[in-house]
TORKOL-4160 file (C-alpha; in steps of 0.2 Angstrom, whole numbers, padded with zeros to 4 digits, m for minus):
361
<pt num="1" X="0000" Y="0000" Z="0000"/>
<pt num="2" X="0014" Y="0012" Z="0006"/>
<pt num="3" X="0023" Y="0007" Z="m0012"/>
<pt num="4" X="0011" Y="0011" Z="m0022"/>
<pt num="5" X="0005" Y="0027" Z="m0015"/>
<pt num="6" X="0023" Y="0032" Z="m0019"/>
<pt num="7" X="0020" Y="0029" Z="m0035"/>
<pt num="8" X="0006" Y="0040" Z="m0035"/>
<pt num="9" X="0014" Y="0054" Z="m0025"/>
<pt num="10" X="0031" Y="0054" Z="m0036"/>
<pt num="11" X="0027" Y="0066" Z="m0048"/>
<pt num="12" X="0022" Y="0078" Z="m0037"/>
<pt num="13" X="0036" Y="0076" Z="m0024"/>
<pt num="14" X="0050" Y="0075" Z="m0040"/>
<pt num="15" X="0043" Y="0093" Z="m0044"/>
<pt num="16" X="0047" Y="0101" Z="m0027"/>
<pt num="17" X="0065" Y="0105" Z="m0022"/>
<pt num="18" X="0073" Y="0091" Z="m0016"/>
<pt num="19" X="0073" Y="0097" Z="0003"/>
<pt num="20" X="0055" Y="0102" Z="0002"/>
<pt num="21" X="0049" Y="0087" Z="m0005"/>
<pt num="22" X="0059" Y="0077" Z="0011"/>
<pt num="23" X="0049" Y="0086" Z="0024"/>
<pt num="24" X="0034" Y="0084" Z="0015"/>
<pt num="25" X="0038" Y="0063" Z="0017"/>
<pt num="26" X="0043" Y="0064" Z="0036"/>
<pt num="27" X="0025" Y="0074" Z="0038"/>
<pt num="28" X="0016" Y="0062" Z="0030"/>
<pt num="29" X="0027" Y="0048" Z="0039"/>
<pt num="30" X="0022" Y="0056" Z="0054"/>
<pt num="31" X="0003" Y="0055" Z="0052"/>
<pt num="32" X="0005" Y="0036" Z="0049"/>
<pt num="33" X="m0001" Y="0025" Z="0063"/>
<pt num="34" X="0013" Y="0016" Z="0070"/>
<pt num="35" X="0012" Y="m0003" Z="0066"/>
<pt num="36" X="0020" Y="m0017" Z="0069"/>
<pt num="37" X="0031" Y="m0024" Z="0051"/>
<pt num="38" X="0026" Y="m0041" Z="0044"/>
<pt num="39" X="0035" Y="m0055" Z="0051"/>
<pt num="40" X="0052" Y="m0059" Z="0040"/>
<pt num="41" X="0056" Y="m0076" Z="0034"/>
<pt num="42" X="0067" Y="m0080" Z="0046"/>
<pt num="43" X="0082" Y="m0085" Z="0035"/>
<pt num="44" X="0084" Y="m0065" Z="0034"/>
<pt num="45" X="0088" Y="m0064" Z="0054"/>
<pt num="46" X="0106" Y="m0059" Z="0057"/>
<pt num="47" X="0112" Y="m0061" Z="0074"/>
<pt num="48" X="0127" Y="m0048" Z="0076"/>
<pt num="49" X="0135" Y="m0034" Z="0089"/>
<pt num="50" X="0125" Y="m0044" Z="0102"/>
<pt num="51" X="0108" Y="m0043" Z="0094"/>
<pt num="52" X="0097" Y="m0049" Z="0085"/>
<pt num="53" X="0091" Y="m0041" Z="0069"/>
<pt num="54" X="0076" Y="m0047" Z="0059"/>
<pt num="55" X="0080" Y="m0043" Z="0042"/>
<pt num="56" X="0100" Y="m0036" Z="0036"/>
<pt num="57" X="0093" Y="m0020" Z="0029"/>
<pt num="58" X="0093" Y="m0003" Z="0036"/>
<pt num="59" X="0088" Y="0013" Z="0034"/>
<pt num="60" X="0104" Y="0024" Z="0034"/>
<pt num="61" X="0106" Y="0039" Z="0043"/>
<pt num="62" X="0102" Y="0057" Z="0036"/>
<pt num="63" X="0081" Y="0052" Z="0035"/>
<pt num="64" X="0076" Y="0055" Z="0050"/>
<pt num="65" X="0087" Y="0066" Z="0055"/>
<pt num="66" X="0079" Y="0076" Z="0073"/>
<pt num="67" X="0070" Y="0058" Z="0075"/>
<pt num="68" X="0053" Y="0061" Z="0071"/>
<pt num="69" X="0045" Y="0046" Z="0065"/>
<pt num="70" X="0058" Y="0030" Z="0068"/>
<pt num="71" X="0045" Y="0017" Z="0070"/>
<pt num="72" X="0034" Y="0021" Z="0055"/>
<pt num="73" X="0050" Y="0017" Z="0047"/>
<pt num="74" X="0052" Y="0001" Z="0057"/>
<pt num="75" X="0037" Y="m0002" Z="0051"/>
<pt num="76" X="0038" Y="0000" Z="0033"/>
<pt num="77" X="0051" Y="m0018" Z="0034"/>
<pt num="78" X="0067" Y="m0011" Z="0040"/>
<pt num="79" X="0076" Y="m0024" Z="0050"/>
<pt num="80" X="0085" Y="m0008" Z="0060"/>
<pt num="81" X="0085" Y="0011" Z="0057"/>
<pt num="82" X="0098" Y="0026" Z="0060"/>
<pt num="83" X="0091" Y="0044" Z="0066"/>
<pt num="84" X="0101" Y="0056" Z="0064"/>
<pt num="85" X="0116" Y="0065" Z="0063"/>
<pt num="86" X="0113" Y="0074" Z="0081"/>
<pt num="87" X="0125" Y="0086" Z="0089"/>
<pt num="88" X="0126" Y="0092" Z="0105"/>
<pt num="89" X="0117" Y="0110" Z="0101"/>
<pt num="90" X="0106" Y="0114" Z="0089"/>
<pt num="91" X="0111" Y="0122" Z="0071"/>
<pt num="92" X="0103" Y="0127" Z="0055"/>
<pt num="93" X="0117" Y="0118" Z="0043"/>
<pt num="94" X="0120" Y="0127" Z="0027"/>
<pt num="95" X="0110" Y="0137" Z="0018"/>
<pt num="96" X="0098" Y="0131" Z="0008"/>
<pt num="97" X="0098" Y="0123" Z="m0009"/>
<pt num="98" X="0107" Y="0110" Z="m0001"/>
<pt num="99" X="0101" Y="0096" Z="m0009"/>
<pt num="100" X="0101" Y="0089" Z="m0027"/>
<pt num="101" X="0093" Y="0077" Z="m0035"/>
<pt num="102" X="0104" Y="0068" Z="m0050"/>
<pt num="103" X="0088" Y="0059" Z="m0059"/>
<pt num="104" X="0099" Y="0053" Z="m0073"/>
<pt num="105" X="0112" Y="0046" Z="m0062"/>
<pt num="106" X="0099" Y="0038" Z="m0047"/>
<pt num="107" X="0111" Y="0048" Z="m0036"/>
<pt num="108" X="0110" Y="0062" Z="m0023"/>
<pt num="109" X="0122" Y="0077" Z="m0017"/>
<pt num="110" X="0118" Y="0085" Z="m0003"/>
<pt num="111" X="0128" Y="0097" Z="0009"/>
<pt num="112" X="0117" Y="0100" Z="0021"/>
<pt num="113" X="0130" Y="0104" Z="0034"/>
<pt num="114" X="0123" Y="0091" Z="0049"/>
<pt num="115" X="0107" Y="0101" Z="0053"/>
<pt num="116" X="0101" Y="0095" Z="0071"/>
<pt num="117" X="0087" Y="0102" Z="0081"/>
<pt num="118" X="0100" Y="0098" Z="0095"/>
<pt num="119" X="0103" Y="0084" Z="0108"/>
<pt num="120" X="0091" Y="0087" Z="0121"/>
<pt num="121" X="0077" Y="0087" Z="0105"/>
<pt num="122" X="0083" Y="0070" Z="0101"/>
<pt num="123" X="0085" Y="0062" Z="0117"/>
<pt num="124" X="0069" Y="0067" Z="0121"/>
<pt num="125" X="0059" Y="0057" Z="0107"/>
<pt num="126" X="0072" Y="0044" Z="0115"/>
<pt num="127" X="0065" Y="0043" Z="0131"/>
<pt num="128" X="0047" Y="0045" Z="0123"/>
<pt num="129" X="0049" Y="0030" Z="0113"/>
<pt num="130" X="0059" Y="0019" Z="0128"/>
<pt num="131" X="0052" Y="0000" Z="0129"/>
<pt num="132" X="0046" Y="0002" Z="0109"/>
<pt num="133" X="0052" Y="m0014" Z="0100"/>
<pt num="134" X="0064" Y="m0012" Z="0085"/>
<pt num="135" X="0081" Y="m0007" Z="0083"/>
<pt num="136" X="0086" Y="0011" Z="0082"/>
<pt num="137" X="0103" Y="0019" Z="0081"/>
<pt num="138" X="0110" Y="0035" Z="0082"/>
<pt num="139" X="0121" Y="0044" Z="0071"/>
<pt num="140" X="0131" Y="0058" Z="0081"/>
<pt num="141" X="0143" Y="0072" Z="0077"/>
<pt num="142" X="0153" Y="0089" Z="0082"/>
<pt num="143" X="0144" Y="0107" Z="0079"/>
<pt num="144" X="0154" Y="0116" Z="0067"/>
<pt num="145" X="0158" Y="0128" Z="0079"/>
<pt num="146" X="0163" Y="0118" Z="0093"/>
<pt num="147" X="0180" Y="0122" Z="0101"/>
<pt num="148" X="0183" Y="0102" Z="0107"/>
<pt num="149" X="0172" Y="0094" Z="0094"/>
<pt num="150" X="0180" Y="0076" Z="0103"/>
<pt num="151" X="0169" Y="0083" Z="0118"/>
<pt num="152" X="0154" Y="0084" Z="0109"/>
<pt num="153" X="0156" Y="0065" Z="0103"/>
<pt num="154" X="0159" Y="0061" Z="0123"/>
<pt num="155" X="0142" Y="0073" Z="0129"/>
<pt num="156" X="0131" Y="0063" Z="0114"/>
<pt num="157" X="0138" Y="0045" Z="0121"/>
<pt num="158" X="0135" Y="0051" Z="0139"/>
<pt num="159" X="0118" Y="0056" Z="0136"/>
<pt num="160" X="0112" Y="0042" Z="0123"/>
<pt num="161" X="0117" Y="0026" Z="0130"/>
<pt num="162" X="0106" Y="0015" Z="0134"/>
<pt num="163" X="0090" Y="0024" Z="0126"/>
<pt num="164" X="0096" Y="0020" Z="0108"/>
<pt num="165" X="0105" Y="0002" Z="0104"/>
<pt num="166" X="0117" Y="0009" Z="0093"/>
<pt num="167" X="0130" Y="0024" Z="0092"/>
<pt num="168" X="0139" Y="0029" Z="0075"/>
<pt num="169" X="0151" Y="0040" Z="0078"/>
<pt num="170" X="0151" Y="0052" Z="0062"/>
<pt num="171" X="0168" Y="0056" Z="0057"/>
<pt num="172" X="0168" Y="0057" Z="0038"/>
<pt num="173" X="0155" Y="0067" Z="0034"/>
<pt num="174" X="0160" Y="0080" Z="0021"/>
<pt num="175" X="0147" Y="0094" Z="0024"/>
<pt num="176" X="0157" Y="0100" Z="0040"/>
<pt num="177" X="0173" Y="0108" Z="0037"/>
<pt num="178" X="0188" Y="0098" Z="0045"/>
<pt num="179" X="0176" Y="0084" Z="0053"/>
<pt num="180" X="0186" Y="0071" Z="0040"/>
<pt num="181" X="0201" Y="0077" Z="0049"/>
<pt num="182" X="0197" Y="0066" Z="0065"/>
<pt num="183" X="0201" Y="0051" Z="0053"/>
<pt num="184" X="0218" Y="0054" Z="0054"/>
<pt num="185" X="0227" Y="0044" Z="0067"/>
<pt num="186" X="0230" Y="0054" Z="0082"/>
<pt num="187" X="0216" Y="0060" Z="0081"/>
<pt num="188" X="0205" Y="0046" Z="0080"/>
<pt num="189" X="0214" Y="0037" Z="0094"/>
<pt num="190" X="0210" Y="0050" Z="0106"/>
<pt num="191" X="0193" Y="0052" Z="0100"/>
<pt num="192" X="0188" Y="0034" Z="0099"/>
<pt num="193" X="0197" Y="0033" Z="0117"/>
<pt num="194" X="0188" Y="0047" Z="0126"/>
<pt num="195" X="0171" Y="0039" Z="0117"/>
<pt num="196" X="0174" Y="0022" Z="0122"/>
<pt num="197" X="0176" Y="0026" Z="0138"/>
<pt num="198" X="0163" Y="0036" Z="0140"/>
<pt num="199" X="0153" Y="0021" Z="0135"/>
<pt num="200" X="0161" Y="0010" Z="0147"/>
<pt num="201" X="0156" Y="0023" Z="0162"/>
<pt num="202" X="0136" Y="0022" Z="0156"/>
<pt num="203" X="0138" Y="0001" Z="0155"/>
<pt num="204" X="0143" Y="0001" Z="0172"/>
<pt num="205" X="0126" Y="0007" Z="0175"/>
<pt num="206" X="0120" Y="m0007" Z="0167"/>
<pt num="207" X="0116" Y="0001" Z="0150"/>
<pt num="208" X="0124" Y="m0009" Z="0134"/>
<pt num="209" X="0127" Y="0002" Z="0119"/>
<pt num="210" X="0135" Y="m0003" Z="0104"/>
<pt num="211" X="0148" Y="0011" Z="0096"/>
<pt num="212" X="0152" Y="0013" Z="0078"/>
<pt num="213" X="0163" Y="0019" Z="0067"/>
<pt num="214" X="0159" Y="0026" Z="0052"/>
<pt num="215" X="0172" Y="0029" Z="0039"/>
<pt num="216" X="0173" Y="0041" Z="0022"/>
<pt num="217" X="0176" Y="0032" Z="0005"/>
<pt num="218" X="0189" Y="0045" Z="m0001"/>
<pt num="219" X="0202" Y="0035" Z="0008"/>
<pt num="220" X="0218" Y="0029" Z="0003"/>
<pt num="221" X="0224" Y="0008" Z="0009"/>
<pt num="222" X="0235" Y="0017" Z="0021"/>
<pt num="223" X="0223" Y="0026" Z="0031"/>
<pt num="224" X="0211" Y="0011" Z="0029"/>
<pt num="225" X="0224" Y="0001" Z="0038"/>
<pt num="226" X="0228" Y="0015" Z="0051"/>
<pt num="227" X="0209" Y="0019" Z="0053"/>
<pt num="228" X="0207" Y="m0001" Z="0057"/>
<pt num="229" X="0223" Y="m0004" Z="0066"/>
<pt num="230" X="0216" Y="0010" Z="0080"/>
<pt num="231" X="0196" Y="0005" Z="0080"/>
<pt num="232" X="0203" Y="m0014" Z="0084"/>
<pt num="233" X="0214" Y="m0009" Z="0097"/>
<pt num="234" X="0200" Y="0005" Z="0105"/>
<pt num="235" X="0187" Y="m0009" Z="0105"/>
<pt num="236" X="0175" Y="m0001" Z="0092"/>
<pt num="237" X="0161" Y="m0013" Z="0090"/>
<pt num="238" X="0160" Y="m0011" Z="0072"/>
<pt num="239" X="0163" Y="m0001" Z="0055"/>
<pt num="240" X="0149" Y="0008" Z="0044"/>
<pt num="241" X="0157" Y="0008" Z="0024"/>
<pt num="242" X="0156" Y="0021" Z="0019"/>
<pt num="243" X="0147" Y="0038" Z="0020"/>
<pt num="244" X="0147" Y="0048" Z="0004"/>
<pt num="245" X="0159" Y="0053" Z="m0008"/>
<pt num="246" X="0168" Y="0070" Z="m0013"/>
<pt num="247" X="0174" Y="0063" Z="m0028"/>
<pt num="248" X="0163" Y="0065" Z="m0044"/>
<pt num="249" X="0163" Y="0051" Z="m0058"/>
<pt num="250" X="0165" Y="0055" Z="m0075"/>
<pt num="251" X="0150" Y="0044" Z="m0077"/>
<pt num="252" X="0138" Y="0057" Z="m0072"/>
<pt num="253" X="0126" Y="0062" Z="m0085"/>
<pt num="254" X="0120" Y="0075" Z="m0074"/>
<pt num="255" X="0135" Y="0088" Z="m0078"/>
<pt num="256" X="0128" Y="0104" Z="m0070"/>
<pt num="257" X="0121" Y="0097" Z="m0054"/>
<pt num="258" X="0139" Y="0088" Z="m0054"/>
<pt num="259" X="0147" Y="0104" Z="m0051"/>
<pt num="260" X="0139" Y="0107" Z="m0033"/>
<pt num="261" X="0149" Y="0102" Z="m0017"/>
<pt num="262" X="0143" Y="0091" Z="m0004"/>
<pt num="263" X="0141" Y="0072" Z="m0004"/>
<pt num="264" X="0138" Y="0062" Z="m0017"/>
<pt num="265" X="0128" Y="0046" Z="m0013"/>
<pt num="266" X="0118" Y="0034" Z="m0024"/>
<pt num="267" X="0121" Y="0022" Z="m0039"/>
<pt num="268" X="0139" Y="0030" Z="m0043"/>
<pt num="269" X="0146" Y="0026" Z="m0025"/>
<pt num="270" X="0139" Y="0009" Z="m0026"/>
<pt num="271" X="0159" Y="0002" Z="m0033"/>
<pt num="272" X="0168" Y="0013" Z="m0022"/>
<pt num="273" X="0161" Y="0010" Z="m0006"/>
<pt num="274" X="0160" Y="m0009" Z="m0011"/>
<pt num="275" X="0176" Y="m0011" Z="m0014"/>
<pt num="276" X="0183" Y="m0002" Z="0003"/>
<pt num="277" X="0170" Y="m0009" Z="0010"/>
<pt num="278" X="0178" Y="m0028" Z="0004"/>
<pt num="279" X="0195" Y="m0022" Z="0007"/>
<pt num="280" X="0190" Y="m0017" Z="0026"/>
<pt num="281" X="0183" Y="m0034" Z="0029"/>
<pt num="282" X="0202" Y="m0043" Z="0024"/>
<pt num="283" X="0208" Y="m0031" Z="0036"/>
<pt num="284" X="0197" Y="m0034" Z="0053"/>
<pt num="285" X="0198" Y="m0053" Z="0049"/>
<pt num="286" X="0180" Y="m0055" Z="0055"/>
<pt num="287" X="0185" Y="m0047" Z="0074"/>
<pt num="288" X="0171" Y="m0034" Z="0071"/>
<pt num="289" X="0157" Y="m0032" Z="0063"/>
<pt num="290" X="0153" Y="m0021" Z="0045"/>
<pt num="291" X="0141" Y="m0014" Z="0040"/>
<pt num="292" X="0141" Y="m0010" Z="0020"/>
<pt num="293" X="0134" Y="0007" Z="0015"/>
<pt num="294" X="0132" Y="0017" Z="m0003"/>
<pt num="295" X="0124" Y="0013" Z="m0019"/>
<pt num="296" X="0112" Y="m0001" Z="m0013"/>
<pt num="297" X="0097" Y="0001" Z="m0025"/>
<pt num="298" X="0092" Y="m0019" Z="m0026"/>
<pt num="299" X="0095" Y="m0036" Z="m0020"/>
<pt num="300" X="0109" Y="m0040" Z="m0030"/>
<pt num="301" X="0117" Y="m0024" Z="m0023"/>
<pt num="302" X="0112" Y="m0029" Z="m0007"/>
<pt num="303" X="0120" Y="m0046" Z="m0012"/>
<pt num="304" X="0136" Y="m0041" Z="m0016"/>
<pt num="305" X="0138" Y="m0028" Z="m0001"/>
<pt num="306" X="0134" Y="m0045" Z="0010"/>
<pt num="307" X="0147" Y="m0055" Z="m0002"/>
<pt num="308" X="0160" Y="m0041" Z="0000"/>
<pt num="309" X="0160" Y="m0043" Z="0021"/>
<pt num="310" X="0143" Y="m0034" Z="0027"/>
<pt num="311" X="0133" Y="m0042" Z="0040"/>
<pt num="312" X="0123" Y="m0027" Z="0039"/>
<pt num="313" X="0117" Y="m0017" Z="0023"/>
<pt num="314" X="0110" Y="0002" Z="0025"/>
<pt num="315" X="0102" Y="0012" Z="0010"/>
<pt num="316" X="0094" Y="0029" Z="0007"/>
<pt num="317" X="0098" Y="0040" Z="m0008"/>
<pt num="318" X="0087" Y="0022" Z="m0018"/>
<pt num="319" X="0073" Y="0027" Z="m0007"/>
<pt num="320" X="0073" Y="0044" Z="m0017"/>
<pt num="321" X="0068" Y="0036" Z="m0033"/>
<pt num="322" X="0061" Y="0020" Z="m0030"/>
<pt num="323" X="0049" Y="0023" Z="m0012"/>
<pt num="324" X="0046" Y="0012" Z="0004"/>
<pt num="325" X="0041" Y="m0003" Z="m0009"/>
<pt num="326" X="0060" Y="m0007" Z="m0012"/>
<pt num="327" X="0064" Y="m0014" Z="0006"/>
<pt num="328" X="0049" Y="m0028" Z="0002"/>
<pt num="329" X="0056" Y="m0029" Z="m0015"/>
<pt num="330" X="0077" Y="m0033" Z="m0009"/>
<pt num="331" X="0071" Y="m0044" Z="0006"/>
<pt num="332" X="0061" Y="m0056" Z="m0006"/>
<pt num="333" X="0075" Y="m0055" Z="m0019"/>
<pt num="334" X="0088" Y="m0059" Z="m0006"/>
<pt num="335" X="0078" Y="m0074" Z="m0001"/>
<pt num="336" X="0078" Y="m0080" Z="m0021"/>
<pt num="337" X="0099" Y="m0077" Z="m0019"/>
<pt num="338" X="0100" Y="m0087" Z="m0004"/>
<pt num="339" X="0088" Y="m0102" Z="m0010"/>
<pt num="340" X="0097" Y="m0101" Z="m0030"/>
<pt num="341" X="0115" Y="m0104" Z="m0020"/>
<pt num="342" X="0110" Y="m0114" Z="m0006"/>
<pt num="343" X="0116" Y="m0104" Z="0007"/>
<pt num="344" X="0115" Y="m0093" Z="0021"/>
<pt num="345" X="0119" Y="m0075" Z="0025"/>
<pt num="346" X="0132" Y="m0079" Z="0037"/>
<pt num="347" X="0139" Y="m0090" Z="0025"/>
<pt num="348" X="0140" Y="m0078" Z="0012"/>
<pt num="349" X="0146" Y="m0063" Z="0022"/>
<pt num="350" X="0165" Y="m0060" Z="0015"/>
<pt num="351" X="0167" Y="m0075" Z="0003"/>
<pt num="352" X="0170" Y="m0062" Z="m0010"/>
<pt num="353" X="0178" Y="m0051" Z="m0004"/>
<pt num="354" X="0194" Y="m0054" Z="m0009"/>
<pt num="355" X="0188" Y="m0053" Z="m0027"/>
<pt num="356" X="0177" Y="m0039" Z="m0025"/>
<pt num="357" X="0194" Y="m0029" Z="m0018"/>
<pt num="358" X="0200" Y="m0032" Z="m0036"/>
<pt num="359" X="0187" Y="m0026" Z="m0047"/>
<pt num="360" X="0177" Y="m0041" Z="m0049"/>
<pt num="361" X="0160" Y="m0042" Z="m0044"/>
């Protein structure tokens, strides 16, 4: 039903600005009734990071951004959604046109600048929604102007644990200037320490929340190795690969809109993010968990992101152009996958990765 009302209220949304048209989706979320998703075949469960997920696919962050509506989302099929990016006071972001749709390319660009109605907003809806079933992480980050923007990452950890079960620390967004800067290696080790334990400090009040780290696909092997090396030895729980991508193809058909900074997500990062996702998995030797991020647009996609190393499998920019009908739509056709091949998804998680590093999908 939810699908094909989409298709009905496509037009209409594609002819709005790309920003306008997003509000207009969480309002009508909004007005939904929250339900409870149809069961999932239970070879789609994926028990990982001490939990257990009905389905691998998620909603990535940047949807629901202040946290508005994160159990109509749960209810559309996602086995596990991610609110935000929240910071620790609220700001406006950039200003606005920030977003742009690439219809050609099935790809999205946005800069909106981490635009958060502000922690205390967010943990709010939190505690509102406390004792709700479904998973829901949060993705958290540093106000631009934040004179200890390791600080901020602390205060959201102290203040969110135990009311979401997940924690992605946002370090590779490029919409904030020098937030990619905390990839480096001193950096990160000091800020995945002082994270870390701050998390340790909320368990001992018997809370349990799992920390994330979610990387940038603009990286060389070097830094990969470097960004592992210190997640591994700070006990990060797991990877996000990858967030969205400076770099522009030469693919794009959409030339003008090509020119406008912020992030590009969508089809185009679908390699990229694939392979540094493949090369991540060789490189953590199954010690932590991944979850695979960017371009995931079907169940093949979805597929080879699960080949490459994912346990878990996130998507938004597809959501864009093909509605709430495509989770039904990958789930379905990762069920055809694993009956064609006679396997599981535990067992395909990282068999190809090897050859997926090299090119070959």
């Amino acid at each position: 039903m939810i699908g094909a009302l989409f298709s009905l209220a496509k037009p209409a949304l594609h002819a709005l600005d790309a920003e306008t048209a997003h509000q207009l989706t969480i309002r009508g979320l909004s007005l939904m009734p929250v339900t409870a998703p149809p069961a999932d075949d239970p070879r789609l469960s994926v028990t990982v990071l001490g939990k257990k997920f009905p389905n691998p696919i998620g909603l990535a962050a940047g949807f629901d951004k202040q946290c508005e509506v994160p159990d109509q989302l749960l209810g559309l099929g996602f086995g596990f959604v991610e609110i935000g990016g929240v910071v620790p006071k609220p700001q406006d972001g950039n200003p606005r046109p920030r977003v742009f749709r690439l219809t050609r390319d099935e790809a999205v660009i946005n800069r909106f600048g981490l635009n958060s109605e502000g922690l205390d907003a967010v943990r709010r809806r939190l505690v509102h929604r406390r004792g709700r079933p479904g998973i829901v992480g949060v993705n958290i980050g540093a106000n631009k102007d934040s004179s200890d923007r390791i600080a901020d990452y602390v205060l959201c950890i102290e203040q969110l644990c135990g009311l979401a079960d997940f924690l992605t620390i946002n370090v590779s967004s490029p919409n904030t200037p020098g937030l990619r800067d905390l990839q480096g290696e001193a950096f990160l080790d000091d800020l995945l320490a002082r994270s870390m334990e701050a998390r340790d400090k909320a368990d001992r009040r018997g809370q349990k929340t799992i920390v994330l780290l979610k990387i940038a696909p603009d990286i060389s092997l070097d830094a990969l190795d470097a960004i592992v090396a210190t997640a591994l030895r700070r006990g990060i729980d797991g990877l996000t690969v990858s967030n969205t991508t400076i770099a522009r193809p030469d693919s794009l058909k959409e030339k003008s809109l090509a020119s406008e900074t912020g992030g590009l997500s969508g089809k185009p990062l679908f390699v990229p993010s694939t392979k540094l996702l493949a090369e991540t998995f060789l490189r953590v030797e199954r010690r932590i968990p991944l979850i695979g991020v960017g371009g995931v647009d079907c169940a093949e996609a979805a597929w080879a992101k699960i080949r490459a190393g994912a346990s878990l499998v996130q998507l938004y920019s597809a959501m864009v152009y093909k509605g709430p009908g495509l989770v039904p739509e990958i789930k379905s056709g990762l069920l055809r996958l694993l009956e064609r091949e006679k396997t599981s998804l535990a067992q395909a998680t990282g068999r190809d990765a090897s050859a997926i590093a090299q090119g070959q999908f």
